[in-house]
N, CA, C and O atoms as a MOPAC input file, in Angstrom:
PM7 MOZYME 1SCF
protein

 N      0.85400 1    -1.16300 1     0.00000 1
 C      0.00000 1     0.00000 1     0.00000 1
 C      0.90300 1     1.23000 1     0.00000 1
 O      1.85900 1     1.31200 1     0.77200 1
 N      0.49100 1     2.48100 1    -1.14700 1
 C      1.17200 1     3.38000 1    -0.85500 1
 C      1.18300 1     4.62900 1     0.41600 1
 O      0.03400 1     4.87800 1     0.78200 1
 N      2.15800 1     5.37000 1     1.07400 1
 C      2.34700 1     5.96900 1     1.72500 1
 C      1.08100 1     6.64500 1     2.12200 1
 O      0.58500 1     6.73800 1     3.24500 1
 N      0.49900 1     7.26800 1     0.55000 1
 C     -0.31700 1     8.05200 1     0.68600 1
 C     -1.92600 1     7.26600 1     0.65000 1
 O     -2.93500 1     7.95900 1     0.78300 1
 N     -1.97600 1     6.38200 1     0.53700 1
 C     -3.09300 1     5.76200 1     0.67100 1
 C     -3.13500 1     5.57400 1     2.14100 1
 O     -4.22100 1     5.76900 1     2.68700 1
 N     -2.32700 1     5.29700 1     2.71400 1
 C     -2.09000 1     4.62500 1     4.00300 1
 C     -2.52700 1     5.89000 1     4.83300 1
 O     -3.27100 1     5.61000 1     5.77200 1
 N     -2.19100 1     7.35500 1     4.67000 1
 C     -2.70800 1     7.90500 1     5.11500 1
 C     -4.15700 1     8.75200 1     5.31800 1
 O     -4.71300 1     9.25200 1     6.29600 1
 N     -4.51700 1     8.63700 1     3.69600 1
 C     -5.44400 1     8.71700 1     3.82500 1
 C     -6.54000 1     7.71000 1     4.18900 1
 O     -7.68100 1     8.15400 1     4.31900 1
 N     -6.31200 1     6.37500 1     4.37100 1
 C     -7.49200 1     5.70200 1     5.05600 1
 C     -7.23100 1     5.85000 1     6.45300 1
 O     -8.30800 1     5.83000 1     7.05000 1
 N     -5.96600 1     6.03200 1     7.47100 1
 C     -5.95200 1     6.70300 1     8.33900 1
 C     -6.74600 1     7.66500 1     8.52800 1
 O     -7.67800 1     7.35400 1     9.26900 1
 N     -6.76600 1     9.09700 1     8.02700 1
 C     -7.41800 1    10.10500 1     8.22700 1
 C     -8.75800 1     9.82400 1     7.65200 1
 O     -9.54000 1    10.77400 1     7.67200 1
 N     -9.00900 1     9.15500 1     7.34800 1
 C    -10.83700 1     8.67900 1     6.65200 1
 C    -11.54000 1     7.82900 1     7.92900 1
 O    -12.73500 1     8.05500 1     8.11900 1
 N    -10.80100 1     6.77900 1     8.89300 1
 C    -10.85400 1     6.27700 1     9.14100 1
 C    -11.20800 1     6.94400 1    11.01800 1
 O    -12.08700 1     6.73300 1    11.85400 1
 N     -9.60300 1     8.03100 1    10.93300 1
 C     -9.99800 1     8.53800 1    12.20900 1
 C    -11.24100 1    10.11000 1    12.44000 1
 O    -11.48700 1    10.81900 1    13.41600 1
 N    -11.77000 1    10.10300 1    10.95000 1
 C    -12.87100 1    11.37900 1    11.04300 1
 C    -14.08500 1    10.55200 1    10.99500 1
 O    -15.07200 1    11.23800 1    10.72900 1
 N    -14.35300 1     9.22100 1    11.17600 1
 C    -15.46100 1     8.36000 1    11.34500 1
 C    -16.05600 1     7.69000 1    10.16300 1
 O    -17.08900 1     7.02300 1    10.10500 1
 N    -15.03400 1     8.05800 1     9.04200 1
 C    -15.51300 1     6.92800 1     7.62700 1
 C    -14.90600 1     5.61800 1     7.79500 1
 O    -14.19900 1     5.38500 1     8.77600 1
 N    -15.12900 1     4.79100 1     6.94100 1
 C    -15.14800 1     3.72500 1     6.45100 1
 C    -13.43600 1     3.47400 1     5.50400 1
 O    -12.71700 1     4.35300 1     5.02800 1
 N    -13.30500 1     2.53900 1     5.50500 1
 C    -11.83900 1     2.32800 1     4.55300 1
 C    -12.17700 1     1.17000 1     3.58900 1
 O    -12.17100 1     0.00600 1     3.98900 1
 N    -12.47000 1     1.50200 1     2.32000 1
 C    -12.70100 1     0.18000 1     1.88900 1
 C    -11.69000 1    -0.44100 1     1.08500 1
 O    -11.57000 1     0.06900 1    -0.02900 1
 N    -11.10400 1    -1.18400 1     1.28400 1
 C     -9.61300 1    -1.09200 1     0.13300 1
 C    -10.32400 1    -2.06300 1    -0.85700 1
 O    -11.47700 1    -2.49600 1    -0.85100 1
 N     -9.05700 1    -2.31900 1    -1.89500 1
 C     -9.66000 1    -2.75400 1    -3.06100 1
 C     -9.86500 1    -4.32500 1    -3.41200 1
 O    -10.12900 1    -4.78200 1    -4.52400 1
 N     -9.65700 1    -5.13500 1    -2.05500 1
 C    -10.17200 1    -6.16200 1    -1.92600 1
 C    -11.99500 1    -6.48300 1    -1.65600 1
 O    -12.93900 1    -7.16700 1    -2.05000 1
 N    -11.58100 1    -5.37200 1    -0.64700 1
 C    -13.08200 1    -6.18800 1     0.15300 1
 C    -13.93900 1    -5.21300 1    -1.08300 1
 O    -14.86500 1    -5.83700 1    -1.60200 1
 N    -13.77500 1    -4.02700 1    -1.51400 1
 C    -14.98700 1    -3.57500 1    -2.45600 1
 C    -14.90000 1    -4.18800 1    -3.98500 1
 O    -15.75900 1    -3.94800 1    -4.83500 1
 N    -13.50100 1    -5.18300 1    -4.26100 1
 C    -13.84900 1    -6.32200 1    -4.93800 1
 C    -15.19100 1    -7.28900 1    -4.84400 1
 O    -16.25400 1    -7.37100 1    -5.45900 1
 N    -14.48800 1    -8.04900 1    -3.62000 1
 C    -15.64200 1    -8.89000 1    -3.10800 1
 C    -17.00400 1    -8.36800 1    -3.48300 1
 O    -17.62600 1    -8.95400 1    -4.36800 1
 N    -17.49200 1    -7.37100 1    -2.91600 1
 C    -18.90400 1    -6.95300 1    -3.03600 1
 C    -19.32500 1    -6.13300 1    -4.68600 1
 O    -20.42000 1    -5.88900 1    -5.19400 1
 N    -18.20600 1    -5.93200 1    -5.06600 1
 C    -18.28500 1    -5.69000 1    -6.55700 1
 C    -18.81400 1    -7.31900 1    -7.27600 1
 O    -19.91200 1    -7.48600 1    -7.80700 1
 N    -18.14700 1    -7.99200 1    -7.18500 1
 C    -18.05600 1    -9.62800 1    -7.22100 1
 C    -19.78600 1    -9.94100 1    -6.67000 1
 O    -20.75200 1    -9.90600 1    -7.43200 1
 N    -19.83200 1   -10.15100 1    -5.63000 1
 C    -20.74800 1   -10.71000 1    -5.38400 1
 C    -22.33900 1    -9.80700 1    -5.87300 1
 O    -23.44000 1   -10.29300 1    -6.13400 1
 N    -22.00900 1    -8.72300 1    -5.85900 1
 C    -23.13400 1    -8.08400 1    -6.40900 1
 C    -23.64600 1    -8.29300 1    -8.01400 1
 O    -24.81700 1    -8.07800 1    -8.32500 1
 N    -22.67700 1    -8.71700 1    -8.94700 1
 C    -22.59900 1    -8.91400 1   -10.12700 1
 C    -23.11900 1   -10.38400 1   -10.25800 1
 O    -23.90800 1   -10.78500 1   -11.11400 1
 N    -22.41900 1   -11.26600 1    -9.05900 1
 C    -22.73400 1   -12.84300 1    -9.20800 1
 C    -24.48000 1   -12.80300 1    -9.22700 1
 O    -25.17000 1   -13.18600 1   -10.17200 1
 N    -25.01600 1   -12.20400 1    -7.85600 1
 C    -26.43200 1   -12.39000 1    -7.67700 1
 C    -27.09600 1   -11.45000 1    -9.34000 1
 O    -28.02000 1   -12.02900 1    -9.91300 1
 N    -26.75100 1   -10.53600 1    -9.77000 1
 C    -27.47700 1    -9.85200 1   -10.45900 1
 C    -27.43600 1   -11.21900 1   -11.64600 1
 O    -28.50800 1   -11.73100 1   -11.96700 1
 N    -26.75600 1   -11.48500 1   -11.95500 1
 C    -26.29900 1   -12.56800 1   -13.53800 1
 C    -27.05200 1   -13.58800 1   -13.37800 1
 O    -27.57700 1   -14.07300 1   -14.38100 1
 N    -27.29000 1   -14.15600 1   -12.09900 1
 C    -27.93000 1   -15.08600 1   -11.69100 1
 C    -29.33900 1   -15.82500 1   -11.30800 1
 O    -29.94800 1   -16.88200 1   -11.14600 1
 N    -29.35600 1   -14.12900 1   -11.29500 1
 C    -30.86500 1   -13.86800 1   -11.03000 1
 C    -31.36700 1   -14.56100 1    -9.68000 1
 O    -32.57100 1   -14.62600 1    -9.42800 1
 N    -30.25900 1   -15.14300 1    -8.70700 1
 C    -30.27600 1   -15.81800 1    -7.78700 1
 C    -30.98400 1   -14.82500 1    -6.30400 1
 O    -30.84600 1   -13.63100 1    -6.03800 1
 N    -31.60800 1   -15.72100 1    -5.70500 1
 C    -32.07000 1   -14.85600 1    -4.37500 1
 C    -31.96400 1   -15.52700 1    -3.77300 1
 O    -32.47700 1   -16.62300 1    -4.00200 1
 N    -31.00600 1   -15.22700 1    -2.27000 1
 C    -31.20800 1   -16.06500 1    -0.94600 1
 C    -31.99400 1   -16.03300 1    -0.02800 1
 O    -31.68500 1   -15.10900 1     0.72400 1
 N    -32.75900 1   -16.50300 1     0.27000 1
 C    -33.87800 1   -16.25700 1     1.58800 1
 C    -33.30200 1   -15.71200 1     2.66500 1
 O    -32.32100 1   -16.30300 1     3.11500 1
 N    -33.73000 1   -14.55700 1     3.28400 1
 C    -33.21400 1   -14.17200 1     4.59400 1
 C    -34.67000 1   -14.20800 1     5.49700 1
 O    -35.52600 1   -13.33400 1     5.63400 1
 N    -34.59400 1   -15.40800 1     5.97800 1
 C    -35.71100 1   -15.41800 1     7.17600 1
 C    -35.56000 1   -16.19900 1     8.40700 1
 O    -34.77000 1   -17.12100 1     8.61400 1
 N    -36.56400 1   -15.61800 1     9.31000 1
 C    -36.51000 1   -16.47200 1    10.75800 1
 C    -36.94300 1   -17.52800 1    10.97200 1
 O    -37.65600 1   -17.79000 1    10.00300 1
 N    -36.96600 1   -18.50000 1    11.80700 1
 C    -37.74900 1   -19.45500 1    12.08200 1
 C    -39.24100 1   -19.60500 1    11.77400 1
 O    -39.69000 1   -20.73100 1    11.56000 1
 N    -40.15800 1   -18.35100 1    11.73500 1
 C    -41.18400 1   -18.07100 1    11.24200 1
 C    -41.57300 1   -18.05000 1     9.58000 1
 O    -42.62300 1   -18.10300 1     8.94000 1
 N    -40.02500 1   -17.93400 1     9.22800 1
 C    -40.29900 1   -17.71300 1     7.99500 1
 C    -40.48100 1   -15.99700 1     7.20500 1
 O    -40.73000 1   -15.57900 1     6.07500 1
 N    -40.16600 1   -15.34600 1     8.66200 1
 C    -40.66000 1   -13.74200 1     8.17300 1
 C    -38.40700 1   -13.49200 1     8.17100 1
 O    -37.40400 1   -14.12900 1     8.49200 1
 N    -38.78500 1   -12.16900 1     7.58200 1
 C    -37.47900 1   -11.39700 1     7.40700 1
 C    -37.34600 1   -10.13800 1     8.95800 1
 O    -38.08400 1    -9.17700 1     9.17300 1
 N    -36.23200 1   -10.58700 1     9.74300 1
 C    -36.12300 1   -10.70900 1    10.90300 1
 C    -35.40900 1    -8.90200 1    10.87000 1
 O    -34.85900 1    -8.45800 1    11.87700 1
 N    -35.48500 1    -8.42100 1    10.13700 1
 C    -34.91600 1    -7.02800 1     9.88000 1
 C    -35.81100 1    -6.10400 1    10.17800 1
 O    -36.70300 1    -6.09400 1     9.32900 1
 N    -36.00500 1    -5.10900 1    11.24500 1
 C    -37.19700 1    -4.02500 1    11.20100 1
 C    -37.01000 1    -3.50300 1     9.69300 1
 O    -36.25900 1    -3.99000 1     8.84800 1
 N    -38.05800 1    -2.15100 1     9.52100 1
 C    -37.77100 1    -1.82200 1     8.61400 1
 C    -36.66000 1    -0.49500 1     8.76700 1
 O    -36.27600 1     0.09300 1     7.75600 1
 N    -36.28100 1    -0.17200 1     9.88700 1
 C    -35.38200 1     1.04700 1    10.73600 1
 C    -33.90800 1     0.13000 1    10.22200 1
 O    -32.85600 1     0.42400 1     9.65600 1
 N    -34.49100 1    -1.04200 1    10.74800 1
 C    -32.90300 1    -1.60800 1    10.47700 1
 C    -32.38800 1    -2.04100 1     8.90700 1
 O    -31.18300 1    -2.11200 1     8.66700 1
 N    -33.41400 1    -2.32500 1     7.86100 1
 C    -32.65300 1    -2.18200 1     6.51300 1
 C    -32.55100 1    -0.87900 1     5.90300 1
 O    -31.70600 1    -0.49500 1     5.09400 1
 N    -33.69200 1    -0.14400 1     6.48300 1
 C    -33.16100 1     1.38100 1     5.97200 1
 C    -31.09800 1     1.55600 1     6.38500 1
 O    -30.26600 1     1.80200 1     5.51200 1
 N    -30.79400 1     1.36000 1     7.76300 1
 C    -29.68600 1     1.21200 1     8.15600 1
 C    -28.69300 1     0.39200 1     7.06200 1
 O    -27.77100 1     0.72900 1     6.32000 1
 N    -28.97500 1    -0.11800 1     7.18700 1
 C    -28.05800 1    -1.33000 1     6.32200 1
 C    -28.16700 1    -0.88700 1     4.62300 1
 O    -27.28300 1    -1.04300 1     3.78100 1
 N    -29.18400 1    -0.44500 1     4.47200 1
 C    -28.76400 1     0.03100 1     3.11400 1
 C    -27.63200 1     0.73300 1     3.01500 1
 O    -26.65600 1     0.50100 1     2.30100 1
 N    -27.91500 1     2.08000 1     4.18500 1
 C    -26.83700 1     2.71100 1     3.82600 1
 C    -25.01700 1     2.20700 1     4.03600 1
 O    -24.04600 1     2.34300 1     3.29100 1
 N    -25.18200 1     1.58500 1     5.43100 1
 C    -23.95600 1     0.27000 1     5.22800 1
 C    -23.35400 1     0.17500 1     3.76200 1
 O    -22.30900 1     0.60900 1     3.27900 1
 N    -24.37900 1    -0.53500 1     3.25400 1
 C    -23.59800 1    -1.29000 1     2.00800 1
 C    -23.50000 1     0.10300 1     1.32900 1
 O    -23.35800 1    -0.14800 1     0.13200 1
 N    -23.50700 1     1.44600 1     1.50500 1
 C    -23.43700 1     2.21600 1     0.55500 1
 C    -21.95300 1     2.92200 1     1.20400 1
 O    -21.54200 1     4.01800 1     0.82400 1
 N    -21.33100 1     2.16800 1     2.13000 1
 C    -20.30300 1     2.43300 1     2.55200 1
 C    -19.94900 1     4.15300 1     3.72300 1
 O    -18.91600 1     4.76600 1     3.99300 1
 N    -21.53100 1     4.36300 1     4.13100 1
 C    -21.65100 1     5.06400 1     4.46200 1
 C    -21.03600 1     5.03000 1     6.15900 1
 O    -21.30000 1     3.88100 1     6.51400 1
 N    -20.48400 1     5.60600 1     7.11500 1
 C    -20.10000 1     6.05200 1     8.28700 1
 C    -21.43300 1     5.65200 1     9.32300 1
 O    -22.49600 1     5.36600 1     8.77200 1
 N    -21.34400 1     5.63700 1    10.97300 1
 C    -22.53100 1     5.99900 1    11.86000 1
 C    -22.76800 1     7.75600 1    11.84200 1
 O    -23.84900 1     8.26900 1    11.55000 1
 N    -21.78600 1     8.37100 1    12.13700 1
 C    -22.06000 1     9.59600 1    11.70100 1
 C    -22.94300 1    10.28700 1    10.36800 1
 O    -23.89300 1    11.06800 1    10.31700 1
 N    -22.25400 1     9.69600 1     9.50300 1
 C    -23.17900 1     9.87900 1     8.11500 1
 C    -24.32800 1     9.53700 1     8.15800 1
 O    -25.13300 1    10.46200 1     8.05400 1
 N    -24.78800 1     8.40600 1     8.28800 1
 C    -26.14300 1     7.77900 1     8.71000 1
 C    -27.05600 1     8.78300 1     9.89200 1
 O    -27.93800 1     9.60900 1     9.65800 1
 N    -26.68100 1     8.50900 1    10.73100 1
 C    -27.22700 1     9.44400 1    11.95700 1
 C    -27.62100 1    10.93300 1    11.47400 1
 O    -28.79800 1    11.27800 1    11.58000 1
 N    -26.74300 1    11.74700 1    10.99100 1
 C    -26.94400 1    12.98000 1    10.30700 1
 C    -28.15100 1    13.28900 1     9.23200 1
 O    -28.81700 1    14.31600 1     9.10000 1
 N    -28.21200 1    11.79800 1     8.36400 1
 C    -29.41000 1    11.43300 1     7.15700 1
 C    -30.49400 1    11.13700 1     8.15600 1
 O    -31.33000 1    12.03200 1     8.03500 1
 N    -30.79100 1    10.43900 1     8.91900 1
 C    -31.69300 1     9.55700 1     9.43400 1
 C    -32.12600 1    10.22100 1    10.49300 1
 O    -32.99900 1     9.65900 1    11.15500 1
 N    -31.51300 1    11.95500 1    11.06500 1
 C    -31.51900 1    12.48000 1    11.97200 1
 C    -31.76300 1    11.82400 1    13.50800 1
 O    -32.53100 1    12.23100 1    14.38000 1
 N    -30.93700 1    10.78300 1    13.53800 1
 C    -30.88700 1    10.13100 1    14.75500 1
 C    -29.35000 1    10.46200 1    15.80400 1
 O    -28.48400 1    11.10100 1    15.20500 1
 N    -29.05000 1    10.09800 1    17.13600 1
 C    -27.82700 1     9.70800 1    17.53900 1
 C    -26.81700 1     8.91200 1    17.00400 1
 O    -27.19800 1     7.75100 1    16.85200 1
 N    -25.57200 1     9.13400 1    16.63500 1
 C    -24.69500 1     8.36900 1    16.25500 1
 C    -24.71800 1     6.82500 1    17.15900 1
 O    -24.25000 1     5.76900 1    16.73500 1
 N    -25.33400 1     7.01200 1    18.38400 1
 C    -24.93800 1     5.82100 1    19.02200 1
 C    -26.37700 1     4.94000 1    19.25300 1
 O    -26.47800 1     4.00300 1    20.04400 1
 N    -27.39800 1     5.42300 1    18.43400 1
 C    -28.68000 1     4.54600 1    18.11800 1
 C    -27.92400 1     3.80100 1    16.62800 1
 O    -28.02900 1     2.58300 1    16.48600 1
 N    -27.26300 1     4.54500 1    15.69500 1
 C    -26.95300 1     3.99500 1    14.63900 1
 C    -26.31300 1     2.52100 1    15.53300 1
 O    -26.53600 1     1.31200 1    15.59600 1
 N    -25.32300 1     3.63500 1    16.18100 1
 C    -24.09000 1     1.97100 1    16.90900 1
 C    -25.24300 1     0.46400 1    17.09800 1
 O    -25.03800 1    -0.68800 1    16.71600 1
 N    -26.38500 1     1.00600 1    17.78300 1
 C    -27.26000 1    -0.32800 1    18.64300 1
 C    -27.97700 1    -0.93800 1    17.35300 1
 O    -28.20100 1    -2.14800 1    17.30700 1
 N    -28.26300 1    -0.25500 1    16.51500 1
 C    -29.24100 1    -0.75500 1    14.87500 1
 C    -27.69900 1    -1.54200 1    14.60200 1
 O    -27.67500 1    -2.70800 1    14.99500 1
 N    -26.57300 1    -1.08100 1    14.04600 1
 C    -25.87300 1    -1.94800 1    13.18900 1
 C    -25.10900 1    -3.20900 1    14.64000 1
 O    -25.10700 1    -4.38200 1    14.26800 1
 N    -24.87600 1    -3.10900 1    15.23700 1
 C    -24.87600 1    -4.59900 1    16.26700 1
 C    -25.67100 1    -5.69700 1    16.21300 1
 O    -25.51600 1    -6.91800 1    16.18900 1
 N    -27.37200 1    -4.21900 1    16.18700 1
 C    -28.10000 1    -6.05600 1    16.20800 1
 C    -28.78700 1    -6.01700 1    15.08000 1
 O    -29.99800 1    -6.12100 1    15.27400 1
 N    -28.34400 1    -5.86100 1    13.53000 1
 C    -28.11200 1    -6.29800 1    12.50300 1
 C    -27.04400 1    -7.06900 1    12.18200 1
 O    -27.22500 1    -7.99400 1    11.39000 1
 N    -25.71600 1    -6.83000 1    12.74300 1
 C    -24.95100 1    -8.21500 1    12.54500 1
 C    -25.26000 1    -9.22000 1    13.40000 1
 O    -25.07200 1   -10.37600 1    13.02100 1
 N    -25.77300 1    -8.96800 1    14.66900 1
 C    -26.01500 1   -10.13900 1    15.24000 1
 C    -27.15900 1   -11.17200 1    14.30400 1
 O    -26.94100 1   -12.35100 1    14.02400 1
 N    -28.45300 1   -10.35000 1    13.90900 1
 C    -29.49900 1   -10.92100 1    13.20100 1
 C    -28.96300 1   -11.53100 1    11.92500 1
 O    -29.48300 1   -12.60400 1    11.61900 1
 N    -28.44100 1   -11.26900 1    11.47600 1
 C    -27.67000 1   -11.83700 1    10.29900 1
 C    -26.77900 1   -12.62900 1    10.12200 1
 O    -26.33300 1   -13.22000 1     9.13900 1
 N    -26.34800 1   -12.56200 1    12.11500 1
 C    -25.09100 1   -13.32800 1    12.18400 1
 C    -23.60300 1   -13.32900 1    11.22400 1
 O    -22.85700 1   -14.24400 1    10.87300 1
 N    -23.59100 1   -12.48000 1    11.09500 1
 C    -22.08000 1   -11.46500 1    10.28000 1
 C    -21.41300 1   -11.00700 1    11.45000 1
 O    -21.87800 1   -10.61600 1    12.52100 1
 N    -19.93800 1   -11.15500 1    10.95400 1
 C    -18.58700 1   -10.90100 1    12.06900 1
 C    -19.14900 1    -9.20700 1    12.17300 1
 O    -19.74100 1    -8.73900 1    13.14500 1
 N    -18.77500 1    -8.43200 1    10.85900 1
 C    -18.58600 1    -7.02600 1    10.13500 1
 C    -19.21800 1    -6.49100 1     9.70100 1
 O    -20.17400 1    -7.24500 1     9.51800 1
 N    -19.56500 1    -5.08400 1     9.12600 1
 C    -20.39600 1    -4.24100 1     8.31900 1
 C    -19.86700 1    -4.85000 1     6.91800 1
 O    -20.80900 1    -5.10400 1     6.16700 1
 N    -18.82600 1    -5.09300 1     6.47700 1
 C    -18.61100 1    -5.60900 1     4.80900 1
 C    -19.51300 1    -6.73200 1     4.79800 1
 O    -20.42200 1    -6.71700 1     3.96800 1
 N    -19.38600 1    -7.87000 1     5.72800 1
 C    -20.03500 1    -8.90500 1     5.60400 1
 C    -21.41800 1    -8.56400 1     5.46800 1
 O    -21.90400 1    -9.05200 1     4.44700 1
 N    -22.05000 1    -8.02700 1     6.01800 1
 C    -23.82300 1    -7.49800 1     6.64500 1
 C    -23.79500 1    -6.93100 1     4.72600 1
 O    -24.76600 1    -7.28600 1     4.05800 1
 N    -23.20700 1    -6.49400 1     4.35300 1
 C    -23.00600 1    -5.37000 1     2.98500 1
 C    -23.45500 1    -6.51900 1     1.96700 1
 O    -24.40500 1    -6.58900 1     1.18800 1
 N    -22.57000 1    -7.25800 1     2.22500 1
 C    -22.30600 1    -8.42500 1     0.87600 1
 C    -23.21000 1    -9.26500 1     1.19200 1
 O    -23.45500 1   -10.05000 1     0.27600 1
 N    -23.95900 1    -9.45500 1     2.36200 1
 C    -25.02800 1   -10.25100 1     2.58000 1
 C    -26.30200 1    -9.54700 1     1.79200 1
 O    -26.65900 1    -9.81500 1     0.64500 1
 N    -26.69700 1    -8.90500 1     2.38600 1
 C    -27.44700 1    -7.16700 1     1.62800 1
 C    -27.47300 1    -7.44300 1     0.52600 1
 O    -28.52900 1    -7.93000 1     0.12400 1
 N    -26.58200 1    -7.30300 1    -0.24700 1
 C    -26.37100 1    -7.26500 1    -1.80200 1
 C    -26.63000 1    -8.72900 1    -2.41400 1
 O    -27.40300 1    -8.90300 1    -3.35500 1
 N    -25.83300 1    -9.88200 1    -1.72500 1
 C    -26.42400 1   -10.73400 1    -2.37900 1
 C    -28.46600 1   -11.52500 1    -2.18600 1
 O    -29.18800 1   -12.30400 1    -2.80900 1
 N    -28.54700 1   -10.65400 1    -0.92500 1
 C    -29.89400 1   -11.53800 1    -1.29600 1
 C    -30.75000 1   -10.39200 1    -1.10700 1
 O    -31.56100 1   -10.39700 1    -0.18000 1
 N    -30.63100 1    -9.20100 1    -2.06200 1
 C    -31.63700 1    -7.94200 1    -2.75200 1
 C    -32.10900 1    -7.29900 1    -1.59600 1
 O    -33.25100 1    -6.84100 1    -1.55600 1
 N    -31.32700 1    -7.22500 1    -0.65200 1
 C    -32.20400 1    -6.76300 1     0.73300 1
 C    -32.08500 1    -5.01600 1     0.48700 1
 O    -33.04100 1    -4.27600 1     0.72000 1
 N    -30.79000 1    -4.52900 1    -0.00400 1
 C    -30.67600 1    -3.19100 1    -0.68500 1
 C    -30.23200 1    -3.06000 1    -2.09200 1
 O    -29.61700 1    -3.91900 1    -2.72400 1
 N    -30.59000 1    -1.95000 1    -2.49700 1
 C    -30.42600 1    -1.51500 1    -4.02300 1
 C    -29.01700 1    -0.56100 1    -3.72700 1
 O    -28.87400 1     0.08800 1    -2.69100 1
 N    -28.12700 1    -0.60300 1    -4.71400 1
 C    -27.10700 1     0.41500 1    -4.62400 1
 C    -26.99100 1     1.33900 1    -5.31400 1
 O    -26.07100 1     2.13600 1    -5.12800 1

C-alpha cells in the first residue's frame, strides 16, 4: 500500500468513515454482479419464515452497504450516532455477520438493498 493511501485511510478512518480497500470492495463488486447474472435470491428469514430485519434496520443497512459512516447515517436519518451503533450490532447479530462488509455483501447478495 502506498504511503499516501495509508494515510489517507488513516485520516478517513480517524474522522469516522469507512476504509474500503480494493479487496473487500472487490468482493462486493463480485458478489453483487454474481447475484445480479444469476438472477439468484437467498432467503433471509426467521424461524417463522418472516425477514427478521425491522424496517429502521434495513433502511440502516442500506446505507452500510453504501459504505456510508454511523455519523453519516445518523446525520441522514436524523438520529444519535450511538442509536446507529445499537441498529448496526443487532443487525450483525441478526444476520449473524462478524462485520459491516459482511452485513453489505449479505445485503447485496440476497436484494435486501439496491445500490
Amino acid at each position: 500500500m502506498a504511503a499516501e493511501t495509508l494515510v489517507l485511510a488513516i485520516r478517513s478512518v480517524a474522522a469516522g468513515a469507512f476504509w474500503w480497500d480494493a479487496i473487500a470492495s472487490q468482493e462486493i463488486q463480485t458478489a453483487f454482479q454474481h447475484s445480479s447474472s444469476t438472477g439468484a435470491v437467498l432467503p433471509l428469514a426467521d424461524a417463522d419464515g418472516e425477514n427478521p430485519l425491522t424496517k429502521r434496520e434495513l433502511e440502516i443497512l442500506s446505507l452500510v452497504a453504501k459504505g456510508k459512516s454511523n455519523q453519516e447515517i445518523a446525520d441522514e436519518l436524523y438520529i444519535a450516532p450511538g442509536t446507529v451503533r445499537v441498529h448496526v450490532h443487532t443487525i450483525l447479530r441478526k444476520l449473524e455477520v462478524r462485520d459491516r462488509t459482511q452485513a453489505a455483501l449479505l445485503a447485496i447478495e440476497r436484494r435486501l438493498v439496491s445500490l
